[in-house]
DRENRODREN-913466 format. One record per residue (C-alpha): x, y, z; residue in one letter. Coordinates in Angstrom, 1 decimal. Each point is the difference from the previous one (the first is absolute). Example, Ala and Ser with C-alpha at 12.3 -4.5 7.8 and 13.67 -1.06 7.14 Angstrom:
BEGIN
@xx = 12.3	yy = -4.5	zz = 7.8	residuo = A
@xx = 1.4	yy = 3.4	zz = -0.7	residuo = S
# end
This chain:
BEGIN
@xx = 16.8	yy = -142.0	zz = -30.1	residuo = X
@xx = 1.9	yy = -3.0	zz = 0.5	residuo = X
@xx = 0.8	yy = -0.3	zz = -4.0	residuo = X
@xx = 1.2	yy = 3.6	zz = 0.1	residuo = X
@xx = 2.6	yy = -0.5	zz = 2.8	residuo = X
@xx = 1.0	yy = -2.9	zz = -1.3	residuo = X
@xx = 0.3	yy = 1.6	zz = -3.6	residuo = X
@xx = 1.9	yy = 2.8	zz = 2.0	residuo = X
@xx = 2.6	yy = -2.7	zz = 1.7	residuo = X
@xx = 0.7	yy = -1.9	zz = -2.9	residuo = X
@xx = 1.1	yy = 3.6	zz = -1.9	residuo = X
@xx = 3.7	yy = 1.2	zz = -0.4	residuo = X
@xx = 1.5	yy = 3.2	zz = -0.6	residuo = X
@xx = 3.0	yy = 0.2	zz = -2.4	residuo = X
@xx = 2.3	yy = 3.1	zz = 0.3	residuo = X
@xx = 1.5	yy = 0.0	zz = -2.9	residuo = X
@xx = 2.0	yy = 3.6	zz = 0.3	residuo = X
@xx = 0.5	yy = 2.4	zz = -2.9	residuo = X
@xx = 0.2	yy = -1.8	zz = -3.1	residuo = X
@xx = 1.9	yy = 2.2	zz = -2.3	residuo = X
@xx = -0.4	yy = 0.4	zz = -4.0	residuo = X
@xx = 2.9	yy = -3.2	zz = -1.5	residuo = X
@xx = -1.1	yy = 0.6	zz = -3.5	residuo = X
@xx = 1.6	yy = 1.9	zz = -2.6	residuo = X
@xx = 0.4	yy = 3.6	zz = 0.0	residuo = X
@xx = 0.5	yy = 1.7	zz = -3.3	residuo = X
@xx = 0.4	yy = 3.9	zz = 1.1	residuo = X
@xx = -0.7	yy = 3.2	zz = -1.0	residuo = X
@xx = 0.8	yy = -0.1	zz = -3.7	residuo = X
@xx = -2.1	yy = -3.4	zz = -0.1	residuo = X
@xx = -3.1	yy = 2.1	zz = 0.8	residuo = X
@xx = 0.7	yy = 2.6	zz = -1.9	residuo = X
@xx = 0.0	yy = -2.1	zz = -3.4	residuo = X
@xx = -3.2	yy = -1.3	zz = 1.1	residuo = X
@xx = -2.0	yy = 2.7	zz = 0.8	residuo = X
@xx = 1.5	yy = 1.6	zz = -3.8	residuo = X
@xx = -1.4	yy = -3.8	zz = -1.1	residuo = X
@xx = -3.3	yy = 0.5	zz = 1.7	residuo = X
@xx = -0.3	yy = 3.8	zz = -0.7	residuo = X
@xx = 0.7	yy = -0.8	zz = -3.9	residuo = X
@xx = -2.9	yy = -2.6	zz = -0.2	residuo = X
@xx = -2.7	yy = 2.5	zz = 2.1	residuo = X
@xx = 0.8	yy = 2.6	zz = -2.9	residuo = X
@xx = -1.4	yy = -2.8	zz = -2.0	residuo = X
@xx = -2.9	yy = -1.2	zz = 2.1	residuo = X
@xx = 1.4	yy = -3.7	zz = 0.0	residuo = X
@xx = -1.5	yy = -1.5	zz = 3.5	residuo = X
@xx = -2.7	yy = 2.5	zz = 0.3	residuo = X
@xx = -3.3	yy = 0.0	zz = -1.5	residuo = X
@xx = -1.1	yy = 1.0	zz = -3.4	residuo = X
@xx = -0.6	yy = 3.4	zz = 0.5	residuo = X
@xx = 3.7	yy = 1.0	zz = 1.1	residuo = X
@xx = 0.8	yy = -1.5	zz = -3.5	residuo = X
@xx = -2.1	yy = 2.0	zz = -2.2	residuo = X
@xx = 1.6	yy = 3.2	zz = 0.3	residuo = X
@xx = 3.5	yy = -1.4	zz = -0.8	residuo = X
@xx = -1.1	yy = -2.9	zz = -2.6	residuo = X
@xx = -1.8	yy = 3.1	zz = -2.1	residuo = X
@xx = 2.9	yy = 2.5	zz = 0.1	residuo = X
@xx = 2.5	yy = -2.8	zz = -1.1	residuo = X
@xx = -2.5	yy = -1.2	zz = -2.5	residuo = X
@xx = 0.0	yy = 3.6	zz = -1.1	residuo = X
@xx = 3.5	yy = 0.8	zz = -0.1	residuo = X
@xx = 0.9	yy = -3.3	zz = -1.9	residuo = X
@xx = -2.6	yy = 0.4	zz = -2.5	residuo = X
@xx = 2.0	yy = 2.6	zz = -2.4	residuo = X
@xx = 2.6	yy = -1.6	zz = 0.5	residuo = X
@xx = -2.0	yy = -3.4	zz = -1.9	residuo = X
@xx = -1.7	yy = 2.6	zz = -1.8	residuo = X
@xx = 3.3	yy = 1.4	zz = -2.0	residuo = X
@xx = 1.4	yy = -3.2	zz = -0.1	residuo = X
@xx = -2.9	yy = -1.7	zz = -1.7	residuo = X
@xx = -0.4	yy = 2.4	zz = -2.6	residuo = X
@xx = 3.6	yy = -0.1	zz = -0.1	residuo = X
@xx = -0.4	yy = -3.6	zz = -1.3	residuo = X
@xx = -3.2	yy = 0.6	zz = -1.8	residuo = X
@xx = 1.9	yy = 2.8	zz = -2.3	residuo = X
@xx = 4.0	yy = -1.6	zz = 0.3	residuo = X
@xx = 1.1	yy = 3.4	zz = 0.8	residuo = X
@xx = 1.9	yy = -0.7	zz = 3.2	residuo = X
@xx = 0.2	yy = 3.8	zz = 0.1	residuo = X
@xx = -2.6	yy = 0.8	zz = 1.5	residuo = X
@xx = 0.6	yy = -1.3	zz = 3.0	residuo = X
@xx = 1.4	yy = 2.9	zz = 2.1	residuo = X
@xx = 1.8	yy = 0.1	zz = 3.5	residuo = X
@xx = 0.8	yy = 3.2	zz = 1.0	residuo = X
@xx = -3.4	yy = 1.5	zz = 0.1	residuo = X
@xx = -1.6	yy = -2.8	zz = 2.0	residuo = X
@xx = 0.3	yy = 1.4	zz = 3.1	residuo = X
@xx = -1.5	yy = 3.0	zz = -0.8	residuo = X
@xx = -2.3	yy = -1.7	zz = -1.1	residuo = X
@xx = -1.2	yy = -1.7	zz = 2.7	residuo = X
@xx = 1.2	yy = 2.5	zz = 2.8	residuo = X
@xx = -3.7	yy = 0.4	zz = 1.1	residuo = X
@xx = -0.4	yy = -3.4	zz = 0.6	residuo = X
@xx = 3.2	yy = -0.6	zz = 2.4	residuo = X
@xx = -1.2	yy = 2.4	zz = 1.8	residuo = X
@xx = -3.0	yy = -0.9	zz = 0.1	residuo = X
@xx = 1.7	yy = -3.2	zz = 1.1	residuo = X
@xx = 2.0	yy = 1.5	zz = 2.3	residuo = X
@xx = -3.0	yy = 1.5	zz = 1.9	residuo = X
@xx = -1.9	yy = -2.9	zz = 0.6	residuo = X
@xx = 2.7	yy = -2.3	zz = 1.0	residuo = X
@xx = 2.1	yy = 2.5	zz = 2.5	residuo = X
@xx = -3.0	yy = 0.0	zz = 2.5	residuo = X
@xx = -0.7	yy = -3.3	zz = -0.1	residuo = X
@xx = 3.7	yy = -0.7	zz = 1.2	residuo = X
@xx = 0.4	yy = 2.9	zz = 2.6	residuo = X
@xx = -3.4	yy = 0.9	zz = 1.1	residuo = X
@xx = -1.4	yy = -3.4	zz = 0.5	residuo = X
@xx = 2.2	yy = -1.0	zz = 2.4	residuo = X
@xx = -0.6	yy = 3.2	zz = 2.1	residuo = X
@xx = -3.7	yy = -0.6	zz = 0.0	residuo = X
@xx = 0.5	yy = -3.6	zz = 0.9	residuo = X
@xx = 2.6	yy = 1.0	zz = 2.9	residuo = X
@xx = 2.6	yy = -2.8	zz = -1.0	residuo = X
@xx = 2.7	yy = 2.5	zz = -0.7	residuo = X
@xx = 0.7	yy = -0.7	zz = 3.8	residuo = X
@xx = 0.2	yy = -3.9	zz = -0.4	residuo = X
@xx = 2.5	yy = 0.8	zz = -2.6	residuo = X
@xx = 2.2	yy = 2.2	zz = 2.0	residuo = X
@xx = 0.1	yy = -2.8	zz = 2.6	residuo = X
@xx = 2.4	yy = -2.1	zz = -2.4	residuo = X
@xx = 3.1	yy = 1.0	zz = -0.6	residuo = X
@xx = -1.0	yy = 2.1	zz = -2.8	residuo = X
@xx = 0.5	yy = 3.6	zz = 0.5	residuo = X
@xx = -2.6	yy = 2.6	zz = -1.3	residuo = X
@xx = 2.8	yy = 1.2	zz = -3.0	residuo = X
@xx = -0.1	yy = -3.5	zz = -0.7	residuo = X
@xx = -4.1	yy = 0.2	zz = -0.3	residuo = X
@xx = 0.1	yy = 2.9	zz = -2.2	residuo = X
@xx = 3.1	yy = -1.1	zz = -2.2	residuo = X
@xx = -1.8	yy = -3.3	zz = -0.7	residuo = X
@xx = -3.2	yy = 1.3	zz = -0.9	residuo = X
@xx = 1.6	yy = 3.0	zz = -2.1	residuo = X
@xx = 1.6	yy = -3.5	zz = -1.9	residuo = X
@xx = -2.8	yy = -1.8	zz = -0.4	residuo = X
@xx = -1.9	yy = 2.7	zz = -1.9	residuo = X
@xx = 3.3	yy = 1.2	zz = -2.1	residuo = X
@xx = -0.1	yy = -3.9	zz = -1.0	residuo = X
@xx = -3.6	yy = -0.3	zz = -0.6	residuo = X
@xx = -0.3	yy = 3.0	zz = -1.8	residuo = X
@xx = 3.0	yy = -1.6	zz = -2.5	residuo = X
@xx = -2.4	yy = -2.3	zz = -0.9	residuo = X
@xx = -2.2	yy = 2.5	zz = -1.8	residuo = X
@xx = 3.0	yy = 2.2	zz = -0.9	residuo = X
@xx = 2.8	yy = -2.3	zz = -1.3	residuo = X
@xx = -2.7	yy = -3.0	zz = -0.9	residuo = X
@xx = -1.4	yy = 1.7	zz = -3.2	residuo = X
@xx = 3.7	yy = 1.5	zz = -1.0	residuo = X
@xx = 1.3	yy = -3.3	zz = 0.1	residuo = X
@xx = -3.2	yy = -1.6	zz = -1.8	residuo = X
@xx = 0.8	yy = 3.0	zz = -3.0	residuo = X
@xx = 3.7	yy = -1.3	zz = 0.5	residuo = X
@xx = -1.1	yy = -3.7	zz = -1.0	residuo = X
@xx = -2.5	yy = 1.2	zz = -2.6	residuo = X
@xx = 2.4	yy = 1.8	zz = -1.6	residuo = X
@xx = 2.9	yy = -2.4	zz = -0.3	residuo = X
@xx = -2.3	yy = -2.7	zz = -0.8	residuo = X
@xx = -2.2	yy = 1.3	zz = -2.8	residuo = X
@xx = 3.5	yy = 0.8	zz = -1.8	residuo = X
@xx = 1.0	yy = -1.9	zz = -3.3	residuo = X
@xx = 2.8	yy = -1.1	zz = 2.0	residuo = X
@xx = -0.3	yy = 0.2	zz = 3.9	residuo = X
@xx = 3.5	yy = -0.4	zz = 0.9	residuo = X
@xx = 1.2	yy = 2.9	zz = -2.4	residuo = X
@xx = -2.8	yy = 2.0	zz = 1.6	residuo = X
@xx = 1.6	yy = -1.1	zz = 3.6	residuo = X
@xx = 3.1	yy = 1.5	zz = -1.3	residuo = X
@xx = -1.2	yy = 3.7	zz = -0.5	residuo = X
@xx = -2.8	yy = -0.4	zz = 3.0	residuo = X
@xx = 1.6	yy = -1.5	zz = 2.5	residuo = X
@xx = 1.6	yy = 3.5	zz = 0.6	residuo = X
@xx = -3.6	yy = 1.9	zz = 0.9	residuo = X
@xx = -0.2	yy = -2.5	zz = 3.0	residuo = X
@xx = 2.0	yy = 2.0	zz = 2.4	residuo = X
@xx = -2.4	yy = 3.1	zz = -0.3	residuo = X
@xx = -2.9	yy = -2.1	zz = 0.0	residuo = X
@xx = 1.1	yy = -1.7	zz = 3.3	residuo = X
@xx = 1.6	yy = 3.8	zz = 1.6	residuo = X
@xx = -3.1	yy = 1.6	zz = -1.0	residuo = X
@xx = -2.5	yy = -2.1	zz = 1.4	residuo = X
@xx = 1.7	yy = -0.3	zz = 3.0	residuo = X
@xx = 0.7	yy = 3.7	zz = 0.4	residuo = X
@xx = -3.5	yy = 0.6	zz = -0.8	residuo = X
@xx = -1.1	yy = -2.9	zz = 2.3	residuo = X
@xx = 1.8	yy = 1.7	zz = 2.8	residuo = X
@xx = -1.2	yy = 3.2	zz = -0.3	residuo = X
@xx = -3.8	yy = -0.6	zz = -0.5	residuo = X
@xx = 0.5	yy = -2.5	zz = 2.8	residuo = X
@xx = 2.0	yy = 2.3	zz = 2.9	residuo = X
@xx = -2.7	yy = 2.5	zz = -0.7	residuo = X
@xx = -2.7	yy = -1.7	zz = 1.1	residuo = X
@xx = 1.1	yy = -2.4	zz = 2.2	residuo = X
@xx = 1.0	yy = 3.5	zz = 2.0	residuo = X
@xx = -3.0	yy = 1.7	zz = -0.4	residuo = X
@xx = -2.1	yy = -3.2	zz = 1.1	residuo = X
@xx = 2.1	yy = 0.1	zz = 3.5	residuo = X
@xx = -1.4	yy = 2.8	zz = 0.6	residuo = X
@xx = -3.9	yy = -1.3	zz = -0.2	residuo = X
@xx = -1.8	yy = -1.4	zz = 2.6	residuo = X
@xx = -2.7	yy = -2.3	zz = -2.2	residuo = X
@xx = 0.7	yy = -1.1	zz = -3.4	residuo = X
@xx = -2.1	yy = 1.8	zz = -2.2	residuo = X
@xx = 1.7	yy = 3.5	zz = 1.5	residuo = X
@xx = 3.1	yy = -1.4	zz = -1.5	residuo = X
@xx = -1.4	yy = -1.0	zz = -3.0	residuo = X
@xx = -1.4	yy = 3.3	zz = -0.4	residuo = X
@xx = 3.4	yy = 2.1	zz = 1.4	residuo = X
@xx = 2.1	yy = -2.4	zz = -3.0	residuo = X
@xx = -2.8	yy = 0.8	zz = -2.7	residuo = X
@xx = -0.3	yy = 4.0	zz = 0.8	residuo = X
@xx = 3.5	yy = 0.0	zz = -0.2	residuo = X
@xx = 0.3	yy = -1.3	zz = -3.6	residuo = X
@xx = -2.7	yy = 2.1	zz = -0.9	residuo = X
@xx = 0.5	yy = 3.2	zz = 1.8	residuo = X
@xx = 3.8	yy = 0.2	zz = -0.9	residuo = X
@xx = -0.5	yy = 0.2	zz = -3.7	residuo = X
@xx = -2.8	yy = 2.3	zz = 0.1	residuo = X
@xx = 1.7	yy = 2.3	zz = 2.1	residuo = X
@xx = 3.0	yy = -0.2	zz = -2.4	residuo = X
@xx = -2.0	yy = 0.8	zz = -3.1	residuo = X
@xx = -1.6	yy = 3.1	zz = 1.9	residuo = X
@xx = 3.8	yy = 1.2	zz = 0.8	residuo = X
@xx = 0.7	yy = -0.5	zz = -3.4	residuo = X
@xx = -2.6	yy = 1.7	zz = -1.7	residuo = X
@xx = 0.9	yy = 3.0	zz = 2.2	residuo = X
@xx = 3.7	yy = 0.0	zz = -0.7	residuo = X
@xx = 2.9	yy = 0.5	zz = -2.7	residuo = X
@xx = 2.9	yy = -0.9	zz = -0.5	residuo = X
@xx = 2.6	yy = -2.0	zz = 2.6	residuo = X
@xx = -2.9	yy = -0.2	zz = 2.6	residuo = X
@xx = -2.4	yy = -1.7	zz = -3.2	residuo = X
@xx = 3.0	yy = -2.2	zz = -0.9	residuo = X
@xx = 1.1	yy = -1.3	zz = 3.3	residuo = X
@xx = -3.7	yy = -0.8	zz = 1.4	residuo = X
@xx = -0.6	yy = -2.9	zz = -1.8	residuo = X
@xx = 2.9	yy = -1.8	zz = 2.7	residuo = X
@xx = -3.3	yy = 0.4	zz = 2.1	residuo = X
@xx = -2.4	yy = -1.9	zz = -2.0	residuo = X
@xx = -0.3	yy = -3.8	zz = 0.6	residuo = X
@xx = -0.3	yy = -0.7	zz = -3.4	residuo = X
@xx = 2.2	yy = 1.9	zz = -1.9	residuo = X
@xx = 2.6	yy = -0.9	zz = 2.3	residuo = X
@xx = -0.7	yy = -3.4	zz = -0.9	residuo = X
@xx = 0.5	yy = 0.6	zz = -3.4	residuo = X
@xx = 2.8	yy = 2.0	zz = 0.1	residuo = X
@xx = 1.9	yy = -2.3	zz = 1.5	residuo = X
@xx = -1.1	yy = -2.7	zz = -2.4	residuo = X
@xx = 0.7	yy = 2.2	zz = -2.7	residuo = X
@xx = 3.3	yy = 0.4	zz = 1.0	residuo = X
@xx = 0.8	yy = -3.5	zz = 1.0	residuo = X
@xx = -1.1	yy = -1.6	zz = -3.8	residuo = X
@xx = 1.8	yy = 3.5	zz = -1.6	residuo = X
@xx = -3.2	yy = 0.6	zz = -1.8	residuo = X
@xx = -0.9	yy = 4.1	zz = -0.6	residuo = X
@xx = -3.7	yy = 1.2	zz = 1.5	residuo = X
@xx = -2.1	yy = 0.9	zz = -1.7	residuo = X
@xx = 0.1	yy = 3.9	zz = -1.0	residuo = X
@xx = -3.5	yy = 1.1	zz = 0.9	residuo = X
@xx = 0.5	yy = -2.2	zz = 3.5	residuo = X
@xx = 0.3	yy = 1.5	zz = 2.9	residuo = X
@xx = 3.8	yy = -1.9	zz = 0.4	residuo = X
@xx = 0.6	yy = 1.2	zz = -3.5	residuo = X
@xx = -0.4	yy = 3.7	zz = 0.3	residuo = X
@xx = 1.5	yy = -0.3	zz = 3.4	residuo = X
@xx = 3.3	yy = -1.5	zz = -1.4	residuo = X
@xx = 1.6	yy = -0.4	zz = 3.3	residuo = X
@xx = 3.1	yy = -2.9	zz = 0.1	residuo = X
@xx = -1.5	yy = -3.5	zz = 0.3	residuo = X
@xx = 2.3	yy = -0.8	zz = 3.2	residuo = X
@xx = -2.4	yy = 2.9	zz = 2.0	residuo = X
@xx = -2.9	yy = -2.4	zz = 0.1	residuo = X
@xx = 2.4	yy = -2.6	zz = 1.3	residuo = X
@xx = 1.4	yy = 2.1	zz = 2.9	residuo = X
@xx = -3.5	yy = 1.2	zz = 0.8	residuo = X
@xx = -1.7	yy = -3.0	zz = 0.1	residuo = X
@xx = 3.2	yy = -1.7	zz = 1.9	residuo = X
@xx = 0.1	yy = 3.0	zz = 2.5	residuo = X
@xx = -4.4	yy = -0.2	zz = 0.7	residuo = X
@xx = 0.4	yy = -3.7	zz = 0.2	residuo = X
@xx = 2.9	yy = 0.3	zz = 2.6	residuo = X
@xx = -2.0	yy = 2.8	zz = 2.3	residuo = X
@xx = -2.6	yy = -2.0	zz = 0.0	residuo = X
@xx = 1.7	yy = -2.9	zz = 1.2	residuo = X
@xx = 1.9	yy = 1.3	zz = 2.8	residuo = X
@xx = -3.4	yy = 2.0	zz = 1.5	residuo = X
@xx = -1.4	yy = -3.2	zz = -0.2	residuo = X
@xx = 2.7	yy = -1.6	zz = 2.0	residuo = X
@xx = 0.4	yy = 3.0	zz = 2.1	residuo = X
@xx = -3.7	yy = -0.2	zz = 1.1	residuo = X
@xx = 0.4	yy = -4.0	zz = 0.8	residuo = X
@xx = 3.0	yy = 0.6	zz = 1.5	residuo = X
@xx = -1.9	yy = 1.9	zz = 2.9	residuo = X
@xx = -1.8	yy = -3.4	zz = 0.9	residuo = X
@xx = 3.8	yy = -1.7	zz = 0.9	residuo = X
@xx = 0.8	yy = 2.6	zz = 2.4	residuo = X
# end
């Protein structure tokens, strides 16, 4: 007892007040550049565990591998030729979406589940903000597997030429449809799922919502199709996924469809499949700021 009081005695108490935060503060844009940072790398699964990175690291291993593909036997042959843009990402339209679908989820959803859409909202980042960054993180991701293999065809092209800097000349002139094209296509794959995945509550319903989509749109397309004639036939492709994508890449590498193709026997004017997919892609974005929106009020 003795040691106790005299433990007691020989204590202080400090009031030291409210200390306020002295260190730096970097503001609203600040955070928003680093949750687009941190977003980007969850797409990828860097700082999670190996199974977040198989679904990504197998769709960008098989969206690349064409792309090595044409360029090898490019080099095997020394017919630079075959090594085609503008059908690429029809191509491999599946696959972004496929893309797409995975990765929206894991960027909206997961933080619903995990209830730290809160903790964000408690910084100065506004929920518009939220959205807007992860919208930018997946546009950017999704140029990896988009404008990635264009660019490696780009390379492969110039630099399996007798003369790479006359091939420069003459090919340096398909890089500004390469680059508008992925990133239109980028943005438009990418606004539709990041909006449907808002609406999910766990993340395999907005995997699911995003993959339904890309598969119940063209299906219900070809059955309107198959059922009509004339303008009604032509203009329906503007709701297929696909042929939209092609379309427009059609049109932005002046290269005629193919007759017996859907876009060939529709023969609509390339710039439709540019204002359709720009028009989608900004709907989408604004219902998906409109819906965050609601959590600043």
């Amino acid at each position: 007892m003795a040691d106790a009081a005299d433990a007691r005695a020989a204590g202080a108490i400090y009031d030291l007040g409210y200390q306020p935060y002295t260190g730096p503060r970097f503001g609203r844009w600040y955070a928003v550049r680093t949750l687009i940072s941190y977003s980007f790398a969850t797409v990828f699964g860097v700082g999670r565990g190996d199974k977040a990175k198989t679904i990504p690291t197998l769709i960008v291993a098989l969206v690349y591998l064409p792309a090595l593909v044409q360029v090898g036997v490019a080099s095997a042959t020394g017919v630079a030729a075959l090594i085609q843009y503008s059908t690429y990402l029809e191509f491999t339209a599946f696959l972004i979406a496929l893309f797409a679908a995975a990765q929206a989820p894991e960027l909206i959803v997961t933080d619903k589940q995990q209830g730290v859409l809160s903790l964000y909202l408690s910084r100065p980042l506004k929920a518009t903000d939220y959205a807007a960054a992860k919208l930018v993180a997946l546009v950017l991701a999704m140029l990896v597997i988009t404008l990635g293999p264009q660019l490696l065809l780009l390379l492969g092209r110039i630099f399996l030429g007798a003369s790479p800097m006359a091939v420069l000349k003459t090919e340096w002139t398909k890089l500004f449809p390469i680059v508008g094209g992925t990133v239109m296509t980028s943005v438009f794959v990418a606004s539709i799922a990041i909006l449907l995945a808002s609406f999910a509550s766990r993340r395999g319903y907005g995997t699911a919502s995003v993959i339904v989509f890309f598969l119940l749109a063209p299906a219900l397309v070809e059955m309107f199709r198959s059922v009509t004639v004339g303008a009604l036939k032509r203009y329906a492709v503007l709701a297929h996924p696909v042929y939209l994508i092609s379309g427009f890449a059609n049109w932005l590498f002046d290269i005629e469809a193919r007759r017996r193709s859907a876009v060939g026997r529709a023969d609509l004017p390339g710039q439709y499949y540019l204002y359709v997919m720009a028009g989608v892609s900004i709907l989408c974005i604004a219902a998906l700021l409109r819906r965050y929106r609601r959590l600043d009020a």
